[in-house]
C-alpha positions as CSV (number, residue, x, y, z in Angstrom):
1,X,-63.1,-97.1,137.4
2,X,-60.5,-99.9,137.2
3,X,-59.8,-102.6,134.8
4,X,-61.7,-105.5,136.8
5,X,-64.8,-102.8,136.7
6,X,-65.0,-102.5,133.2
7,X,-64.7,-106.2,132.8
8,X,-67.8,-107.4,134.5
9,X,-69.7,-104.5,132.7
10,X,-68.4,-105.7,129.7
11,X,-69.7,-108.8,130.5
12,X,-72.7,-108.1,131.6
13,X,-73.7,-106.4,128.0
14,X,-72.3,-109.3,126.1
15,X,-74.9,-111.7,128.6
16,X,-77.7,-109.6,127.7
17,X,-76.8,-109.2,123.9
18,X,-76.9,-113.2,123.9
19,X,-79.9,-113.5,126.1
20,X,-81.9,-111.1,123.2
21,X,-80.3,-112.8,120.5
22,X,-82.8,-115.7,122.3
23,X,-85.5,-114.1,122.1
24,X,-87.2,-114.4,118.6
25,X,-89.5,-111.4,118.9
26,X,-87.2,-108.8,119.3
27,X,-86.5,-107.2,116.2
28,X,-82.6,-106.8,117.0
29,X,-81.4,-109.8,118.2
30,X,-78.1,-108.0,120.4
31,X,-77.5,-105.0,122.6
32,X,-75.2,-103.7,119.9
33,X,-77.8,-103.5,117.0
34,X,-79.9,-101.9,119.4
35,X,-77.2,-99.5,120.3
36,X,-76.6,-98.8,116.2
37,X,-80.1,-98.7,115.8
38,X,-81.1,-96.3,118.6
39,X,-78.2,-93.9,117.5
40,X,-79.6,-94.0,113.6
41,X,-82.9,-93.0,114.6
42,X,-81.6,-90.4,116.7
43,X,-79.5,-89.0,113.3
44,X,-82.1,-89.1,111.3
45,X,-84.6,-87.2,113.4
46,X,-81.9,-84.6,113.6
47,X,-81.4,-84.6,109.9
48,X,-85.2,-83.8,109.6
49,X,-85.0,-81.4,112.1
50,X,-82.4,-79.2,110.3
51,X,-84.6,-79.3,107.2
């Protein structure tokens, strides 16, 4: 993969973190938060699962 690859995905994330950060029904407003989100729930069901 070379650099000018990784740029326009780059940019494409941050244009669809700012096009849900429109959206007022969306619970997290950015493709990050959903990230964060998506990788707490995935903890947590594992931290359930061990006990």
């Amino acid at each position: 993969m070379d650099i000018n690859t990784l740029l326009v995905i780059i940019a494409a994330v941050a244009a669809v973190s700012e096009a849900l950060a429109l959206i007022p029904g969306i619970k997290s407003n950015s493709v990050f938060q959903v990230i964060y989100n998506l990788l707490k729930s995935i903890g947590n069901a594992i931290k359930k699962k061990e006990v």
